[in-house]
Structure formats: C-alpha cells, structure tokens
Wavefront OBJ file of the C-alpha trace (Angstrom):
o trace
v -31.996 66.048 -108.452
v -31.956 69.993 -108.214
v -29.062 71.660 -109.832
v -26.105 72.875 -108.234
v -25.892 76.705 -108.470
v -22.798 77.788 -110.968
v -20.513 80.366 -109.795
v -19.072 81.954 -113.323
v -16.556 84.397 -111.532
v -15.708 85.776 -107.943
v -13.876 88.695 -107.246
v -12.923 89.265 -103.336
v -11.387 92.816 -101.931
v -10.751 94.358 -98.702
v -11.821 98.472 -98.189
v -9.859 100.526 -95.703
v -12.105 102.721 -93.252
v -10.123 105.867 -93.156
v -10.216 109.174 -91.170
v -10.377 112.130 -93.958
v -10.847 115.016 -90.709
v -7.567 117.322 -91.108
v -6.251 116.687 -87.320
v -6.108 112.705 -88.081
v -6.425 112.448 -91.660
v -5.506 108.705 -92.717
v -6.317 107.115 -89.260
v -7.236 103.610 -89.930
v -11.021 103.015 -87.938
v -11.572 100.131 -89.382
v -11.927 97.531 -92.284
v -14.493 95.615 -94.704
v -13.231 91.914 -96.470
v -16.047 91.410 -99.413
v -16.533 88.607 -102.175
v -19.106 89.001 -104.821
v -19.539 86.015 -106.653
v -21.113 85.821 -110.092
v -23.886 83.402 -111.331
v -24.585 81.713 -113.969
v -28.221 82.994 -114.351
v -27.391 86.751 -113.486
v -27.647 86.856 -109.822
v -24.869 87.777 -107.412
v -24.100 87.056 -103.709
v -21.540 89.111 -101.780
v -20.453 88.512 -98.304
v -19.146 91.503 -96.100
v -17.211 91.250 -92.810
v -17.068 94.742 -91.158
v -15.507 96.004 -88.059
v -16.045 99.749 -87.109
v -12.503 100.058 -84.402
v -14.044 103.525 -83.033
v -16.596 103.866 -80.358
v -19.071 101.807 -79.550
v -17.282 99.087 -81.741
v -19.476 97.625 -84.770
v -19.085 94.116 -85.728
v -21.356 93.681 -89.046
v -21.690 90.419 -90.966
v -23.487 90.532 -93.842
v -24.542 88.142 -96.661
v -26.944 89.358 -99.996
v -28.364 87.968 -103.006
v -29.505 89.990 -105.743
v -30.662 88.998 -109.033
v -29.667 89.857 -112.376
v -31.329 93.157 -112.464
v -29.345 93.998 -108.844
v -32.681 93.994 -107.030
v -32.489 92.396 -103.864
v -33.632 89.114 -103.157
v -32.276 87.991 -99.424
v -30.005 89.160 -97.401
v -28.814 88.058 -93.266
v -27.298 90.548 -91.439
v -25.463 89.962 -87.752
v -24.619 92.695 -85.471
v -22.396 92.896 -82.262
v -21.934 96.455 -80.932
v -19.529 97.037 -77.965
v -18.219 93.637 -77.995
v -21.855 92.127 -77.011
v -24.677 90.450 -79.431
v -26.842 93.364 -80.360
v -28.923 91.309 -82.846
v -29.301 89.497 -86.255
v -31.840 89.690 -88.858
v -32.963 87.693 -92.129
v -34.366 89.682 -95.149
v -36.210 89.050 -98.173
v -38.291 90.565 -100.877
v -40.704 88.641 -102.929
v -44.007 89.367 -105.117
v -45.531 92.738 -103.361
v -43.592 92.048 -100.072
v -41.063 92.837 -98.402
v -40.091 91.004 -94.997
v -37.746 90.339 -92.211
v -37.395 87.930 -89.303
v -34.938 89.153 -86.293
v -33.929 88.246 -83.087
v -32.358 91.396 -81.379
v -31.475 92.287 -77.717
v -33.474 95.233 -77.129
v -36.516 94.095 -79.276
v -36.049 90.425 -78.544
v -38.280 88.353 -81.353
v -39.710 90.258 -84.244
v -41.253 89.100 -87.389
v -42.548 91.868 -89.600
v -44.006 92.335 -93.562
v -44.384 95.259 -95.803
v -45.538 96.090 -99.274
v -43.087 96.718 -101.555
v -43.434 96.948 -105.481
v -41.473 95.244 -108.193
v -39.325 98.135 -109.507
v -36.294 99.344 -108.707
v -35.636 99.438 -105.204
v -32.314 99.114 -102.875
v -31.002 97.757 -99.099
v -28.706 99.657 -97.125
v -26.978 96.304 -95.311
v -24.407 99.541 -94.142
v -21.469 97.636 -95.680
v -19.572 99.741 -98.002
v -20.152 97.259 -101.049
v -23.823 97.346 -100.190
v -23.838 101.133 -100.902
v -22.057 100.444 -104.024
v -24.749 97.869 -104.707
v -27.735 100.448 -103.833
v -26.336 103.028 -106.872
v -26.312 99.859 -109.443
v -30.180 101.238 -109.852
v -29.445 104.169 -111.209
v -30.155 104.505 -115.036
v -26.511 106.438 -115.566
v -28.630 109.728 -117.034
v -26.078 112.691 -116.979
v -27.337 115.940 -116.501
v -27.312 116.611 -112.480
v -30.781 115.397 -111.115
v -31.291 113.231 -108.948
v -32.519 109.552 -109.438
v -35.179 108.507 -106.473
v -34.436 105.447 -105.548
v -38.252 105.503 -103.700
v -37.944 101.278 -102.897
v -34.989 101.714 -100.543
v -34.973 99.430 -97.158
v -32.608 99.386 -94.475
v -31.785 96.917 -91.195
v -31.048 100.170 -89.601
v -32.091 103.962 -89.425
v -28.343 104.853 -87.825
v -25.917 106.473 -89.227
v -23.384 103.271 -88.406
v -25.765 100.519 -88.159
v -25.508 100.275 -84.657
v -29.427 99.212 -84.594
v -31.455 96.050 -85.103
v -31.631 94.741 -87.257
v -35.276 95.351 -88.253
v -36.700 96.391 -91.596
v -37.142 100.303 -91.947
v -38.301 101.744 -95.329
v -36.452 104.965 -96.809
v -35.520 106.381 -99.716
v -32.350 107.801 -101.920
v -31.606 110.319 -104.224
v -28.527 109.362 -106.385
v -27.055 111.630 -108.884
v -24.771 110.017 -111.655
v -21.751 111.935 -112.174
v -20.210 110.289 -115.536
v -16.977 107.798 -115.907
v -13.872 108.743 -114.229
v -10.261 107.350 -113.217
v -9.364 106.827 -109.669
v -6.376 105.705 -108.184
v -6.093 104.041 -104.957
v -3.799 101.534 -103.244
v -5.662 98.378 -105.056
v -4.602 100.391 -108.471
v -6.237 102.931 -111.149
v -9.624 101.923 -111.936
v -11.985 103.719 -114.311
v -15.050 103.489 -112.167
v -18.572 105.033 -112.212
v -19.101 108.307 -109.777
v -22.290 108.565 -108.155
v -23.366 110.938 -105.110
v -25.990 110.176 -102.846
v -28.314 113.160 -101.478
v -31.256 113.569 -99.890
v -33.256 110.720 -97.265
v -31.267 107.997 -96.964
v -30.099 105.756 -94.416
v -26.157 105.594 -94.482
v -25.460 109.582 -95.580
v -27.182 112.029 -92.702
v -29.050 114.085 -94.985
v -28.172 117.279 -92.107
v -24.711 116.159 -92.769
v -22.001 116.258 -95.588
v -23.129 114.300 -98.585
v -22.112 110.556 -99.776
v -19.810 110.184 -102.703
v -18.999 106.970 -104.193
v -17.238 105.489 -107.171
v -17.669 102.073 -108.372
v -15.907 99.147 -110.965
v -17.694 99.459 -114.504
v -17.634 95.657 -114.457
v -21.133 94.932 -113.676
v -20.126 94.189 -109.991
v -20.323 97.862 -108.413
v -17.475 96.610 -106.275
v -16.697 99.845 -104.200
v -13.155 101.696 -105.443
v -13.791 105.209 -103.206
v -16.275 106.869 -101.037
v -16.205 109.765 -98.555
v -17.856 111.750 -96.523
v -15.002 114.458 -97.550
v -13.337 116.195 -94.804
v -14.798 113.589 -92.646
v -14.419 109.810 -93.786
v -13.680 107.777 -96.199
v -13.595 104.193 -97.548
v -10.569 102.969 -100.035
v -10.365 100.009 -102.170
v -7.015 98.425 -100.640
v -6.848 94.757 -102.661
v -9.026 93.265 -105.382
v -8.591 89.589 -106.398
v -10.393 87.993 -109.289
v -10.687 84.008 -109.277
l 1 2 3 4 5 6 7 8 9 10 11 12 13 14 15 16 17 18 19 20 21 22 23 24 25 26 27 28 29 30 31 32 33 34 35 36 37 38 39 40 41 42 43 44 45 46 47 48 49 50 51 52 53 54 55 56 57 58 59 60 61 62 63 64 65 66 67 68 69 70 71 72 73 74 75 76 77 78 79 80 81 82 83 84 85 86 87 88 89 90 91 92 93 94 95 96 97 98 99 100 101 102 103 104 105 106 107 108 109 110 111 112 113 114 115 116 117 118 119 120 121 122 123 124 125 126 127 128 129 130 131 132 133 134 135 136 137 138 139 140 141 142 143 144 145 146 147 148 149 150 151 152 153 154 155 156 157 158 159 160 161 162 163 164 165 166 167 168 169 170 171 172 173 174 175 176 177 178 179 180 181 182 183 184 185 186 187 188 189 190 191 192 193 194 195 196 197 198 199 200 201 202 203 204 205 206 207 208 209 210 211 212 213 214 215 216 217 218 219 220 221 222 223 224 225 226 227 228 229 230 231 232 233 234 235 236 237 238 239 240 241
C-alpha cells in the first residue's frame, strides 16, 4: 500500500492588495488567502486564492508543488476574468520537459511541451506567494548583480494574469539585497529583500521595478512587495499549525 504523504508543518496567511499611487494610497484592490504546507521529504505545496477587485476583475486559483530544492514540479492554475471562465491550465516539469495541458475560452483545447533543463528555473503562477517562491532560486550573493533566473515559465505574458493559461517561457533577473526588518500589520519579520529587474513576466520591465521581501524560514512566504508609488502587496495574518 503506497504511503500517505506527511505534512511536517503548514503555515496559512492572507496578503492585502493595496494602492501605493499618492491620490488613493491604501485603497484596498484586492486580496490573496495562501497555505504552504511542508513535507516530510522537502517538497512544499501552497494553495493561492486571488481576487484582483479593479477592472476587468481577476479571479486566480492556484495550486503548486515544488520540491525540496524549490524547483517546480506541478502546478493548476484557474482563471475567471470579468466574472466569466477565461480558462484553466495544468503544469508540470519533468526530465528535459516542460509541459502544460489547458482548456481556455479564446484558445479552446491546447496541449503543448517544451525543453527545459534541470537547473534552477522558476513559474510565475502571478500569485504574490508564487513571486516569493520564484526569488527562493537565488543563491543570496550580495554585491548588486543580478541573478538570471534563465528557466523562468509563466501561464501568462500579462502584467495581471488576465491570459490563458498557456505555458510561455521568460526569464528574471533578481538582485539580493541582504536581511532586513519589516513591519507590517501581520507583525515585524526579519525577511530576505530581493528586487526583480529585467524580462520577466509579473514586473513590466518599461515599468517601475518589483521589490519583494520574504520569511527567512525556508518558506519564502511573502511579508512586502511593491511596485512603489504604484502598488503594493502586505502580509496582513500569518498562522502556523
């Protein structure tokens, strides 16, 4: 009989989607609920619900596996847009592959399979925990460069998600910025600071940069990001179980 997975720890949290623009700075546009939950052989599983209140209205489910050196494994994603179905997509990455098997309304049925090598390498799901997941791949070298993160897929090109979802290859730079305290309403944490630059799918590289800070507790549960001046995303409630 096959073994039943153990779950070793969970930790569940809930991320405020703020406005950071100075004529409606702290506007709530939305929210993210998250658990990660910890295995017993290294892997981890979260599970994001995200709504996106402003125009057109994103509805994003999202459930990914990654294994003990954070590199994905699967991941589903489901996607309603405007209060209709827009689409919803399985992922996974195996030996030299990459692949993805969706059922969206403007592409209808679409199977599809790409090379992809066993390094490091990332998935933009375009739930805020996800990003936090996509800078667990950087080595945490100071000194200001950037860390390509060449491996990097996406279920969608768009800023918000709003398309697919269908595999897309990319790539992100992410600069490690060193240890620092943050305070926000779930509490101080002393978190890791990354930012994001360059081509990548969730931070318009014409637009202001990413900036993220993360839990030092192996999770990379997100504490803080921002587009600053425009958005930004704050840890509200963290539960461990």
């Amino acid at each position: 009989m096959e073994t039943i997975s153990k779950i070793d720890r969970q930790q569940r949290g809930v991320i405020a989607y703020l406005s950071d623009e100075a004529h409606d700075r702290g506007r709530v546009r939305g929210h993210e609920r998250f658990s990660i939950a910890m295995h017993a052989d290294g892997a981890k599983t979260l599970r994001a619900s995200c709504v996106i209140d402003d125009p057109p209205h994103i509805v994003r489910d999202v459930v990914q596996t990654v294994d003990a050196l954070m590199r994905p494994r699967e991941c589903f994603v489901q996607l309603r847009v405007g209060g209709a179905f827009a689409g919803s997509g399985w992922f996974a990455w195996r030996d030299g592959w990459a692949g993805c098997e969706a059922d969206t309304a403007a592409e209808g049925r679409v199977s599809q399979r790409m090379a992809c090598a066993d390094g490091p390498r990332g998935f933009c799901n375009h739930a805020i925990v996800g990003d936090a997941w996509m800078a667990a791949n950087h080595p945490r070298r100071q000194g200001g460069e950037a860390f390509t993160l060449a491996q990097m897929f996406t279920p969608s090109l768009n800023k918000q998600g709003s398309t697919g979802p269908l595999l897309a290859r990319t790539a992100l730079g992410i600069v490690y910025r060193g240890a620092e305290r943050v305070t926000v309403p779930a509490g101080t944490f002393t978190t890791l600071s990354f930012r994001f630059t360059g081509a990548e799918a969730h931070a318009a590289s014409a637009g202001p940069e990413y900036e993220m800070w993360t839990t030092d507790d192996g999770c990379y549960s997100p504490v803080l990001s921002m587009y600053r001046g425009r958005r930004r995303y704050e840890l509200v409630e963290l539960v461990h179980d």
